[in-house]
Residue, then its C-alpha position, 0 to 999 in steps of 0.5 A: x262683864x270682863x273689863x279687859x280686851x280679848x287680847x289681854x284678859x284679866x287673868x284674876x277676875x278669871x280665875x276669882x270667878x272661875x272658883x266661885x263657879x266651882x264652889x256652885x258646881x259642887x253644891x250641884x254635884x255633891x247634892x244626890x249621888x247617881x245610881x249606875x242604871x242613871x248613867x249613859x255609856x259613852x263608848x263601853x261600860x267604862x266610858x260614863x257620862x252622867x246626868x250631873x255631869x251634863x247639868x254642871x257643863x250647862x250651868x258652867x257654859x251658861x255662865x261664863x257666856x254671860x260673863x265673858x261672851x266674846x271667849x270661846x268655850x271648849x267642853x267635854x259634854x258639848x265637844x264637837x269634833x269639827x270644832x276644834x280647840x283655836x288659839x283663841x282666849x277659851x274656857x276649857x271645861x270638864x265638869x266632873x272629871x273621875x265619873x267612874x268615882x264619882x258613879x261608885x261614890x269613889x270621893x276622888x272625883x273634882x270640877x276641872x276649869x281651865x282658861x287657855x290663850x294660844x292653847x296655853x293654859x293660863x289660869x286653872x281650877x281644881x275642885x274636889x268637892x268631897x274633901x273641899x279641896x282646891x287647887x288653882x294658879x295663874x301664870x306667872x304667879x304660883x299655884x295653891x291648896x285652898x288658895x292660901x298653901x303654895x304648892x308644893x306642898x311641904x313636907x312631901x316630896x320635894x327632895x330632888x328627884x332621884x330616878x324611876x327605882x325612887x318613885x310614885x307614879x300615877x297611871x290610868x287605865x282609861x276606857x279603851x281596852x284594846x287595840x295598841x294603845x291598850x297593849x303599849x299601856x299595859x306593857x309599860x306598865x308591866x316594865x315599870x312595876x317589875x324587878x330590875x334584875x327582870x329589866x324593868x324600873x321597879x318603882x316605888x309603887x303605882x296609884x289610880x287616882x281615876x281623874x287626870x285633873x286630880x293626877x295633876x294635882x297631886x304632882x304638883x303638889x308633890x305627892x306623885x313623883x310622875x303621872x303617865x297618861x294617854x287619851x284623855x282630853x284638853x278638858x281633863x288636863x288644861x287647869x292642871x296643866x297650868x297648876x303643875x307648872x307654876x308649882x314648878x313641875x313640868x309636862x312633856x310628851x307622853x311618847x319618846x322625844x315629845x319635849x313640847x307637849x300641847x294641851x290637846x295632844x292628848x299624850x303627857x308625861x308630868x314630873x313634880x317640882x325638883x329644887x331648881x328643876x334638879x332630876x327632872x329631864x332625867x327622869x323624863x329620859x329614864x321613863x321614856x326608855x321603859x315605853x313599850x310602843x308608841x301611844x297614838x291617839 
């Protein structure tokens, strides 16, 4: 049982527990690879829910009721739209983020468990288990490879940041594929990758990772310099959230001016560590100035 008050949560216990709760889940997940004909469709043929990802979600929730029965819980699979999430303490959970890899026995697929309070991320899990990384943090108290490596991790980009012509960034397809969103996403996309004497950014180049958590992830660890995304989730972002941010990242909006991001306002912009924060907001500035609309969600 949790040994501190609702209003003041013991934010190691949480997270102690919640990686014990990952290394289970990804026993369960690693156990028996799915066909795709034992998956269901969400909302189109890019939208996959398995049958592991329901049984991680339940033996998740059931677990940190037991444990922590007076905390909210706020779930991709048990997500009810007129319950939404509160400013009270909540586990926010997505139990396999990157199913599409995970279907197509893609090994970039993770457990992603969050803690918020007053819908701000406090403690967060990541847990790829097929290459048995995990990245986690507590407010307040820096954010970990394997609990033990600070992140960012040395020897990649640490370096001041130095404008979107010197960058990797992470971008997602997502599954919907038409309508405005669509258009805004993949003329940004075009304005990034494309030469700058044609009027774009020319990046460095673009990845997919195919899981918001593990974008995240790699911001703050350093490996992306950026991460770009609209339409995905509290559950798909919240333990990244806080691992980005005590690695000394940063997340905004993902449209224009959006300096306040919100955990369940489902646009965001991530920016890896800087040496004292060095490029940060400029390259905030120079990315949303190659936005082609306006993400609404």
């Amino acid at each position: 049982m949790a040994n501190k008050t609702d209003t003041d949560p013991n934010l190691q216990e949480i997270h102690d527990f919640l990686i014990d709760l990952a290394l289970k889940a990804g026993k369960v997940i690693t156990s028996s690879l799915p066909r795709i004909e034992t998956t269901d469709s969400k909302k189109n043929s890019s939208d996959l829910v398995t049958e592991y990802d329901r049984a991680v979600e339940r033996m998740v929730s059931e677990a940190l009721k037991e444990r922590y029965p007076s905390y909210d819980f706020y779930g991709e699979e048990t997500y009810d739209p007129a319950r939404p999430l509160t400013d009270a303490p909540t586990f926010i959970v997505d139990p396999i983020d990157g199913t599409a890899n995970f279907v197509h026995g893609f090994p970039s697929s993770c457990i992603s468990l969050g803690f918020a309070v007053n819908r701000e991320p406090v403690v967060g899990v990541v847990y790829n288990p097929f290459t048995e990384t995990f990245y986690s943090a507590i407010r307040g108290r820096g954010a970990f490879l394997n609990r033990k490596i600070p992140l960012p991790l040395k020897g990649t980009n640490i370096e001041p940041l130095n404008g979107l012509s010197n960058a990797l960034i992470g971008l997602e397809w997502g599954s919907d594929r038409k309508g405005q969103n669509w258009e805004t996403k993949v003329r940004t996309y075009e304005k990034l990758a494309k030469d700058r004497e044609d009027g774009g950014a020319m990046v460095h180049s673009i990845r997919s990772i195919g899981s918001a958590a593990l974008n995240l992830c790699a911001v703050a660890s350093g490996s992306l310099d950026l991460y770009w995304e609209g339409g995905c989730w509290a559950w798909d972002v919240c333990a990244g959230w806080v691992i980005l941010k005590e690695a000394g990242g940063i997340i905004v909006g993902g449209n224009p001016g959006n300096w306040d991001a919100k955990v369940d306002g489902r646009t965001y912009l991530a920016v890896r560590p800087s040496p004292n924060g060095q490029g940060q907001k400029e390259i905030v500035e120079e990315f949303w100035s190659h936005i082609q609309g306006r993400l609404e969600y």
